[in-house]
VEXFI-758269 format. One record per residue (C-alpha): residue in one letter; x, y, z. Coordinates in nm, 4 decimals. Example, Ala and Ser with C-alpha at 12.3 -4.5 7.8 and 13.67 -1.06 7.14 Angstrom:
<sites>
<A <1.2300 -0.4500 0.7800>>
<S <1.3670 -0.1060 0.7140>>
</sites>
This chain:
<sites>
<X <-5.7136 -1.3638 4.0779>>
<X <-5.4183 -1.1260 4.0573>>
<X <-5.0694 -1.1904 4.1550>>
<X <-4.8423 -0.8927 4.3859>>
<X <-4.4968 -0.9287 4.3887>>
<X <-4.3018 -0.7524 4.6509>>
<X <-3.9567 -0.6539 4.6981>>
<X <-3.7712 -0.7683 4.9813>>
<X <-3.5981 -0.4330 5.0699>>
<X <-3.7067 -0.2438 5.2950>>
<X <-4.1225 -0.3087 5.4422>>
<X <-4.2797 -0.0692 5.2376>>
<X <-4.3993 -0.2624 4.9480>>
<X <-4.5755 -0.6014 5.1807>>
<X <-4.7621 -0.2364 5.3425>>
<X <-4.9013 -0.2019 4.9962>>
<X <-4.9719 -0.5343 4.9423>>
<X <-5.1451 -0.5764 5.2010>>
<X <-5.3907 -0.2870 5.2067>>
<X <-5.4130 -0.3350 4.8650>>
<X <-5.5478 -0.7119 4.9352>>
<X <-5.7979 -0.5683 5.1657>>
<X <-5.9422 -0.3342 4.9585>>
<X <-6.0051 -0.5666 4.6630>>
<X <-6.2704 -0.8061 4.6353>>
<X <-6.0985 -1.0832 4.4256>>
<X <-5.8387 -1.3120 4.5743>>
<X <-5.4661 -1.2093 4.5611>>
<X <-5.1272 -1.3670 4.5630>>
<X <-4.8266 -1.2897 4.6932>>
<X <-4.5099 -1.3533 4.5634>>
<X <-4.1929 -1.2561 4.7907>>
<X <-3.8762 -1.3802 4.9549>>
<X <-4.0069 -1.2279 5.2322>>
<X <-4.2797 -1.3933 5.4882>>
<X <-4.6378 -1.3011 5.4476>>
<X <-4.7156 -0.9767 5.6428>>
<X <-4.9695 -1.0728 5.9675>>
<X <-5.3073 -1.0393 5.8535>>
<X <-5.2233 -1.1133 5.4996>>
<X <-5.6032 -1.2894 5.3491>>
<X <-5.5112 -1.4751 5.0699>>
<X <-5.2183 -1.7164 4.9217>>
<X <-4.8266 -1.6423 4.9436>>
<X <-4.5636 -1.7926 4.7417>>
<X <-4.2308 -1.8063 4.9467>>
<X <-3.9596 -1.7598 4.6646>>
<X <-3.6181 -1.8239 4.6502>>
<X <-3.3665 -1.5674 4.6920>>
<X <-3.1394 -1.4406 4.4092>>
<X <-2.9113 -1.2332 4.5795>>
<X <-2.6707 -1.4798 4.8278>>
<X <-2.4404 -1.5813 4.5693>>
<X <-2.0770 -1.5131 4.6595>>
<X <-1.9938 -1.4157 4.3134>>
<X <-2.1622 -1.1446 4.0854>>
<X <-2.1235 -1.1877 3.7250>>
<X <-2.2841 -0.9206 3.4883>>
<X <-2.5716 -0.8569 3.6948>>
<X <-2.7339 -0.5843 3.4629>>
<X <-2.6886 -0.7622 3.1285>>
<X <-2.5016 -0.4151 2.9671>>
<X <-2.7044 -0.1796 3.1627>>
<X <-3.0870 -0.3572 2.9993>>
<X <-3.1695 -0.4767 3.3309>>
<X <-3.1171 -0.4155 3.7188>>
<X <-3.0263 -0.7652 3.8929>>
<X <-3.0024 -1.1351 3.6334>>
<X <-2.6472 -1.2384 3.7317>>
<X <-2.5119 -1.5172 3.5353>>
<X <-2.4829 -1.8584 3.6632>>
<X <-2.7028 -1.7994 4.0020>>
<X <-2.8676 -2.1076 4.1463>>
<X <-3.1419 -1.8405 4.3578>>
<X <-3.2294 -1.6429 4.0529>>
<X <-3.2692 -1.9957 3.8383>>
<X <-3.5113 -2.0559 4.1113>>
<X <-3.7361 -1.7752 4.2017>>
<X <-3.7749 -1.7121 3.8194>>
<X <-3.8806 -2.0741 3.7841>>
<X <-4.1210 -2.0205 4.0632>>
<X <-4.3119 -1.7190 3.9548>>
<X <-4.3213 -1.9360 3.6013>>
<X <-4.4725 -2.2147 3.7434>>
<X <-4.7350 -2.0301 3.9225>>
<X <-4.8469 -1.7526 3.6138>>
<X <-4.8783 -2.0907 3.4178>>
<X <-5.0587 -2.2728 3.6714>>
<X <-5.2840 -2.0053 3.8096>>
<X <-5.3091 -1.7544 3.4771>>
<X <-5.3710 -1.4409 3.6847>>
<X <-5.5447 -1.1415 3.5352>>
<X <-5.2835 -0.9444 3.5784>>
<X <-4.9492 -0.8793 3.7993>>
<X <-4.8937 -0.5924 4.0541>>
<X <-4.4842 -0.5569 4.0148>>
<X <-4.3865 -0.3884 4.3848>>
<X <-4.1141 -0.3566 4.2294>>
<X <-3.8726 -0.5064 3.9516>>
<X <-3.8442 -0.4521 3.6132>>
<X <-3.6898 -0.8209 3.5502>>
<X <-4.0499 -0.9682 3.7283>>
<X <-4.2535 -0.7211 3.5091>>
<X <-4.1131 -0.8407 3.1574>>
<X <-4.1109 -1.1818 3.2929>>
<X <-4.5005 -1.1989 3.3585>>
<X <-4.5688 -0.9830 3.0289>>
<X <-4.3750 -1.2494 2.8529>>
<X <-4.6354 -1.4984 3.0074>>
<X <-4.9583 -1.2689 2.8418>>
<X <-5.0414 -1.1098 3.1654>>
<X <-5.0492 -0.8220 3.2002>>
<X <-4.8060 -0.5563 3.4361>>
<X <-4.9631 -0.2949 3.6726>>
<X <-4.6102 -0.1490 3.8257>>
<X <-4.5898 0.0587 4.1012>>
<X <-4.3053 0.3423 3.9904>>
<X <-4.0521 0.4541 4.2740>>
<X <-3.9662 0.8515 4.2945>>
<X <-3.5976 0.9222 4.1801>>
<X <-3.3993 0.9020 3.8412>>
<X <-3.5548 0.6081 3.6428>>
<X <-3.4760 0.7165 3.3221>>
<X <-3.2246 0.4151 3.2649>>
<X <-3.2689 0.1354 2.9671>>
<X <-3.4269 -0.0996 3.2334>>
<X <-3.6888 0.1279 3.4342>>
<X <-3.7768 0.2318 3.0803>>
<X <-3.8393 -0.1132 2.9560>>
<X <-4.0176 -0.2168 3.2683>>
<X <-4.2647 0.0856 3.1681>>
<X <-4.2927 0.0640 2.8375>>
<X <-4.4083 -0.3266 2.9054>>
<X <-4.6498 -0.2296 3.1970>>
<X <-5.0462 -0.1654 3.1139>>
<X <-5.0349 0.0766 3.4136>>
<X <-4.8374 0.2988 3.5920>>
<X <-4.9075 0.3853 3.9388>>
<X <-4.7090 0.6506 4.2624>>
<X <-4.7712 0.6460 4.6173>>
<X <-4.7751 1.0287 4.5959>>
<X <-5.0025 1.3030 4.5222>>
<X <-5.0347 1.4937 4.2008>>
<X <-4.9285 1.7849 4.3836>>
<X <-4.6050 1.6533 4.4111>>
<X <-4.4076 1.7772 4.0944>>
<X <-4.0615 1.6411 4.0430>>
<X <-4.0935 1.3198 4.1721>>
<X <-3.9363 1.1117 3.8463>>
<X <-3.6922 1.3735 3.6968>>
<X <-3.5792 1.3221 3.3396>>
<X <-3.8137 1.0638 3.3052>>
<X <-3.9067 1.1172 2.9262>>
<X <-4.2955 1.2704 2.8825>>
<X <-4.4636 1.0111 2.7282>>
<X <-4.3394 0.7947 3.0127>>
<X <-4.4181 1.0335 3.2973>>
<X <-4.7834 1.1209 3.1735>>
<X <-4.8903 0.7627 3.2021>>
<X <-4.7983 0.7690 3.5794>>
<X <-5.1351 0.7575 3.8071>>
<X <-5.0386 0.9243 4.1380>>
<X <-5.2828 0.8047 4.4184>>
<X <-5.1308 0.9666 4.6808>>
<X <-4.9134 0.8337 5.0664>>
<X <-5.0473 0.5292 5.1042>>
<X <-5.0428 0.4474 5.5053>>
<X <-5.1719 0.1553 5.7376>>
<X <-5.3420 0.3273 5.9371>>
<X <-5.6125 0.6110 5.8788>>
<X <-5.5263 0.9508 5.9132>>
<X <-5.5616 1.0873 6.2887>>
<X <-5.7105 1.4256 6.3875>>
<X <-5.4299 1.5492 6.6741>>
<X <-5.5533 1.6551 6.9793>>
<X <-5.3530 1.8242 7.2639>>
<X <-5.2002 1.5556 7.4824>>
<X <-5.1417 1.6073 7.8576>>
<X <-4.8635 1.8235 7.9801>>
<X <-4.4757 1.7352 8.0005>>
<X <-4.1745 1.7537 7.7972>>
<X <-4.2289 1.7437 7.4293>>
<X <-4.1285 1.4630 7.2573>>
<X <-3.9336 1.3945 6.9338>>
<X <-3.9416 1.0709 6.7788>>
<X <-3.7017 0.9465 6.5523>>
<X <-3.7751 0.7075 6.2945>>
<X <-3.5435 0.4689 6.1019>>
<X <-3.6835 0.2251 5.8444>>
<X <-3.5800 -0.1040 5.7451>>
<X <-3.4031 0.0181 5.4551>>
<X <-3.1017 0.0802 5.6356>>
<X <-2.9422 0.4318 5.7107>>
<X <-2.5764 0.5770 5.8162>>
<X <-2.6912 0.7329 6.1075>>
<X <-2.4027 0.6672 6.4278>>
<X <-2.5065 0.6527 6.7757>>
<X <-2.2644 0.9418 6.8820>>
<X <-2.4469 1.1691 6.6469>>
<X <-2.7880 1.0562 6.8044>>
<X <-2.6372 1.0833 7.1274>>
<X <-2.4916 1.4030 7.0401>>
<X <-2.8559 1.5408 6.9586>>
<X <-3.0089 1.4448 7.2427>>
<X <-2.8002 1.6053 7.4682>>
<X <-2.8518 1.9434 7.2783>>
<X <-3.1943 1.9291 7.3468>>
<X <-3.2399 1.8218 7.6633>>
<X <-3.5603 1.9902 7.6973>>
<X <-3.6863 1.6839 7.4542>>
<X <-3.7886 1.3692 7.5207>>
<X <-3.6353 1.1281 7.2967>>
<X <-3.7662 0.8103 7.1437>>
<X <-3.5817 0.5705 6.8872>>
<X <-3.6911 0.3344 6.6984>>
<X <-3.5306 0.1513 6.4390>>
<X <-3.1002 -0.0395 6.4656>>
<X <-3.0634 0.2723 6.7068>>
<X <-3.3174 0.1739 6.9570>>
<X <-3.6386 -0.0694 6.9363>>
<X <-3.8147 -0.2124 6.6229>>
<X <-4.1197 -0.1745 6.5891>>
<X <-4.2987 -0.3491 6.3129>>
<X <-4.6593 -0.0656 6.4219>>
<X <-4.5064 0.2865 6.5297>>
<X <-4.8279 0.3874 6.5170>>
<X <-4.8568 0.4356 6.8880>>
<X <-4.5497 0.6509 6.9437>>
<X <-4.5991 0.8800 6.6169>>
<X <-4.9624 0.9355 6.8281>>
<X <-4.7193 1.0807 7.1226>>
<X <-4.4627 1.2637 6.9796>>
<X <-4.4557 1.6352 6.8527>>
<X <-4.2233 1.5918 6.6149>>
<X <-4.0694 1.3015 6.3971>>
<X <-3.6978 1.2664 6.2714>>
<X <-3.6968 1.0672 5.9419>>
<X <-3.5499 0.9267 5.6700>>
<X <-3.7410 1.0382 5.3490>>
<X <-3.8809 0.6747 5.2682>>
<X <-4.2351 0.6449 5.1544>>
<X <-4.3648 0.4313 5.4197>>
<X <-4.2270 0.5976 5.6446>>
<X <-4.3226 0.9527 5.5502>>
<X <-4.6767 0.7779 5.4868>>
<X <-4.7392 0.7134 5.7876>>
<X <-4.6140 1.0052 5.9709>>
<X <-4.8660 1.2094 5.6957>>
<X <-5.1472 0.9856 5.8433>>
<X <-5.0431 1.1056 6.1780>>
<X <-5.0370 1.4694 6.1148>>
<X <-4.6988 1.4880 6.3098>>
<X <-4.4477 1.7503 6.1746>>
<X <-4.1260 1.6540 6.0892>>
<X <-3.7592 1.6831 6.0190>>
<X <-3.6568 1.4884 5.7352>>
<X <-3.2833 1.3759 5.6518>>
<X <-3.2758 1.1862 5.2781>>
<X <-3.0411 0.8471 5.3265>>
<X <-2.8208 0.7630 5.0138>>
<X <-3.0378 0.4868 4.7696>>
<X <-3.0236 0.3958 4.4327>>
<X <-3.1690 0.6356 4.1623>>
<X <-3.0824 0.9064 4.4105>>
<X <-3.5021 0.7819 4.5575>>
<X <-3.4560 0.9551 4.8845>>
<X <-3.2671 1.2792 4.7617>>
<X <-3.5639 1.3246 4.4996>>
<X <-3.8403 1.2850 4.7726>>
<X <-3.7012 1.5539 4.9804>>
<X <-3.6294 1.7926 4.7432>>
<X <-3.9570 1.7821 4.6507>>
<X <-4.0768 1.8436 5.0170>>
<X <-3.9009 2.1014 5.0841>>
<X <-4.0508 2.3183 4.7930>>
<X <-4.4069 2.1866 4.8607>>
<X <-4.5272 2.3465 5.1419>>
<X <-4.5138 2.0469 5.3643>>
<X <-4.5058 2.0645 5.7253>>
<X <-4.1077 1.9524 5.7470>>
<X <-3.7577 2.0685 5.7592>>
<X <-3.5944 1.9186 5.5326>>
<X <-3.1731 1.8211 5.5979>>
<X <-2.8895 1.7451 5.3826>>
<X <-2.7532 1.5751 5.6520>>
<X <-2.8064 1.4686 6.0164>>
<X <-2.7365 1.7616 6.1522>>
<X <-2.4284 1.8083 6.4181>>
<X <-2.5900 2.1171 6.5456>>
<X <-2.8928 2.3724 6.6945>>
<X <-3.1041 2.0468 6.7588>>
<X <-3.3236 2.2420 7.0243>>
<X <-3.4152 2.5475 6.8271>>
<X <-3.4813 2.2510 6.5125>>
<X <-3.7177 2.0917 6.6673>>
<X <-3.8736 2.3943 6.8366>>
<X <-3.8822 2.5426 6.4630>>
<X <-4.0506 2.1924 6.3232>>
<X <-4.3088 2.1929 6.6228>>
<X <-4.4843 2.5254 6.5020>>
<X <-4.5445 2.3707 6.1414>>
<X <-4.9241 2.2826 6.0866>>
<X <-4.9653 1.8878 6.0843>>
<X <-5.2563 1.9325 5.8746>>
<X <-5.0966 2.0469 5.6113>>
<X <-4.9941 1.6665 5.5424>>
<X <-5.3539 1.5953 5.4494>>
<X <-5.2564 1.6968 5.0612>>
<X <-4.9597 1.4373 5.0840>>
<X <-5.2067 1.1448 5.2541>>
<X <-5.5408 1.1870 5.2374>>
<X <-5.5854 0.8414 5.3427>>
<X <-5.8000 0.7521 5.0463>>
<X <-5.4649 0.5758 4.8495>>
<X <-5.5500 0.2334 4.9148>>
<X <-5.8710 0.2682 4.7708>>
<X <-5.7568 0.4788 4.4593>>
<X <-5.5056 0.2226 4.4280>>
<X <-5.7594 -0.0960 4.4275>>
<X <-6.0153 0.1007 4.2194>>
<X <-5.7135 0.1405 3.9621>>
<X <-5.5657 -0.2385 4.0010>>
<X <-6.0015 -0.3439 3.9703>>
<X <-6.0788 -0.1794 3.6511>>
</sites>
């Protein structure tokens, strides 16, 4: 049995777990304040939350570690929790998806730490702990993809195993559709962004040519946008990994605008788009301006050029790595 803790920001990590789960023939656990994802085979363990107290006392302990405030009832808890169950089930090892406080708690247990490593600046005293304590590193991007973990020291940075995107869904050949208006989809995750509605609004009427679709706070969630990124001509996206995952399964081009995150994750991504030869566009910004001749410029890249970013082959790289 192995254990998979995932974070509860943002729905990227439960997409790993999950696939992950399905790819491996022993059992695994999850371990989240989050629900289960549909479809998910195995256990869950429904932890506590650590982050609803109304006060925040040192929550980085000096700058060693990313979230243990003092004095918090939900962190008490949830640590307790994932104690209880290393001791009860003794798990071969831990997928951490992601925290560096859950990774030196379960190496403190004897098990070991397979940690999935985030693109950005990581170079602080806690990501470099949580490293140092895992047995493997591995990135939901492909080796191709230089400058993902800037300033991360050497030693750190060669022990990294990058499987590649790592979508739902299986990479899709695109075929021409039938006639009409092209369409531009854009694509918010669950991250959060700082996207206004004027400056949507604003967009689409430059380009009324295009036929819009949003999903995300802007327009509807959608837990599977599988079907419309299997419409549209072009996507509109923040620079999150399961996002840009799955649009790389779909073979869509796209324009990408980076959202502000911690360890600069999203500015790091995109910066290493645009110098990859990656079929987007890549914004500091949402733009204010010259949406129609964007998107008619990010409708002549080649789609297939994604197939170096997501092969669809990460899930099983990533089992085969987690297995052995």
């Amino acid at each position: 049995m192995i254990g998979y803790y995932v974070h509860h920001h943002g729905r990227g990590h439960s997409h790993r777990a999950l696939e992950l789960a399905r790819h491996l023939t022993e059992p695994v656990t999850g371990l989240s304040s989050l629900p289960a994802p549909e479809g998910w085979p195995g256990a869950w363990v429904r932890l506590d939350q650590d982050d609803l107290s109304s006060t925040v006392s040192d929550p980085t302990a000096r700058g060693r570690l990313h979230w243990v405030p003092t004095a918090d009832i939900g962190l008490s808890a949830r640590t307790a929790q994932i104690s209880h169950w290393l001791d009860e089930h003794r798990p071969r090892l831990v997928v951490v998806d992601v925290s560096v406080e859950i990774a030196v708690l379960a190496r403190l247990h004897g098990v070991p730490v397979v940690t999935v490593v985030l693109p950005g600046e990581r170079s602080d005293p806690a990501h470099l702990l949580g490293y140092d304590v895992s047995t493997r590193l591995v990135a939901m991007w492909p080796p191709s993809a230089r400058g993902m973990l800037p300033g991360l020291p050497r030693t750190i940075r060669g022990r990294v195993c990058a499987v590649g995107a790592l979508s739902r869904h299986p990479v899709r050949v695109r075929t021409s559709r039938a006639p009409g208006r092209p369409r531009v989809l854009l694509m918010t995750g669950a991250g959060g962004d700082d996207l206004r509605a004027a400056q949507i609004e604003r967009a689409q009427l430059q380009s009324p040519e295009w036929e819009w679709t949003v999903l995300g706070r802007h327009g509807v969630w959608a837990d599977d946008p599988s079907s419309a990124l299997s419409e549209a001509d072009v996507v509109v996206t923040a620079a999150g990994q399961n996002n840009l995952a799955e649009i790389a399964a779909s073979r869509t081009p796209a324009v990408v605008v980076p959202q502000a995150r911690p360890f600069m994750e999203q500015r790091t991504t995109a910066t290493v788009l645009a110098a990859g030869g990656w079929p987007v566009m890549v914004e500091d910004r949402f733009p204010d301006e010259g949406w129609s001749e964007r998107l008619q410029t990010a409708s002549q890249l080649d789609g297939s050029l994604w197939s170096s970013w997501c092969d669809g082959h990460a899930a099983q790289r990533f089992a085969d790595l987690v297995a052995t």
